[in-house]
C-alpha positions in Angstrom: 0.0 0.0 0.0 1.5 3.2 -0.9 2.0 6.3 1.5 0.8 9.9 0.9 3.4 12.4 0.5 2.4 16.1 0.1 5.1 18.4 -1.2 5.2 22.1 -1.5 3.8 23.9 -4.2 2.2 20.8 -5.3 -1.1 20.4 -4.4 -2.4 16.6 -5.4 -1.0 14.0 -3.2 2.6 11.8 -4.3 2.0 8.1 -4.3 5.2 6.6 -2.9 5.8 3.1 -1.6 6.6 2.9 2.4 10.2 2.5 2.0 10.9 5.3 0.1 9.0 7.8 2.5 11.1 5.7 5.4 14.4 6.5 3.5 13.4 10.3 2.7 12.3 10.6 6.4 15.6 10.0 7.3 17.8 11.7 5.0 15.6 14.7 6.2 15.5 14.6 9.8 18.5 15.0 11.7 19.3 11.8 13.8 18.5 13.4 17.2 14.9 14.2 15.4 13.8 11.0 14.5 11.3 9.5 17.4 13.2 6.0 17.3 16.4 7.6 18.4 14.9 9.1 21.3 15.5 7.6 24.6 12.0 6.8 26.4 12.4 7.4 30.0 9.1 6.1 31.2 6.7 7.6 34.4 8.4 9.5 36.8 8.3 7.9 40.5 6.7 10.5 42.8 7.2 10.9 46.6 3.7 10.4 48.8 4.3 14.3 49.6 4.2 15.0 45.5 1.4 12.8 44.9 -0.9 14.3 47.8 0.4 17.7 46.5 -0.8 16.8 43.1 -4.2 15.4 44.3 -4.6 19.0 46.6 -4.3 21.0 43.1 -6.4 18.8 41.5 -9.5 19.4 44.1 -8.4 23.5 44.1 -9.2 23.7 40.2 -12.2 21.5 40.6 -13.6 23.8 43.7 -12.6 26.9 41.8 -14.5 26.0 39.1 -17.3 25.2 40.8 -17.1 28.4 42.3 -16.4 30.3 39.0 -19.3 28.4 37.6 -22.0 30.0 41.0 -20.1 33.1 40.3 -21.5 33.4 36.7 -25.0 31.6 37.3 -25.9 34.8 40.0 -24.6 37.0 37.7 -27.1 35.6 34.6 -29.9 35.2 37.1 -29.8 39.0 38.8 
């Protein structure tokens, strides 16, 4: 199955099989760009004191919504 390619200034679609869009990919992209080069690092491991932290914030948006969301409902209603 051929891959899409769209190129500047042309505007219908290139037909190209995949391995020739792998190999332009690459001579494109700098080595440090390309995704598979990239090292993956994974989740971070959190304290307790970060997560409960993390939780806290999460409940303060939530409530301040809620508040923001009062806040405008007595405005509309008065």
């Amino acid at each position: 199955m051929a891959q899409m390619m769209y190129v500047r200034g042309i505007r219908e679609p290139l037909h190209s099989p995949p391995v020739l869009v792998e190999k332009w990919v690459h001579e494109v992209l700098e080595p440090d760009q390309l995704s598979t080069a990239k090292r993956r690092f994974g989740r971070a491991k959190l304290t307790r004191g970060t997560v409960l932290l993390l939780w806290g914030l999460r409940i303060y948006v939530l409530l301040m919504i809620f508040l923001i969301g009062v806040q405008i409902w007595n405005a509309l209603r008065a």
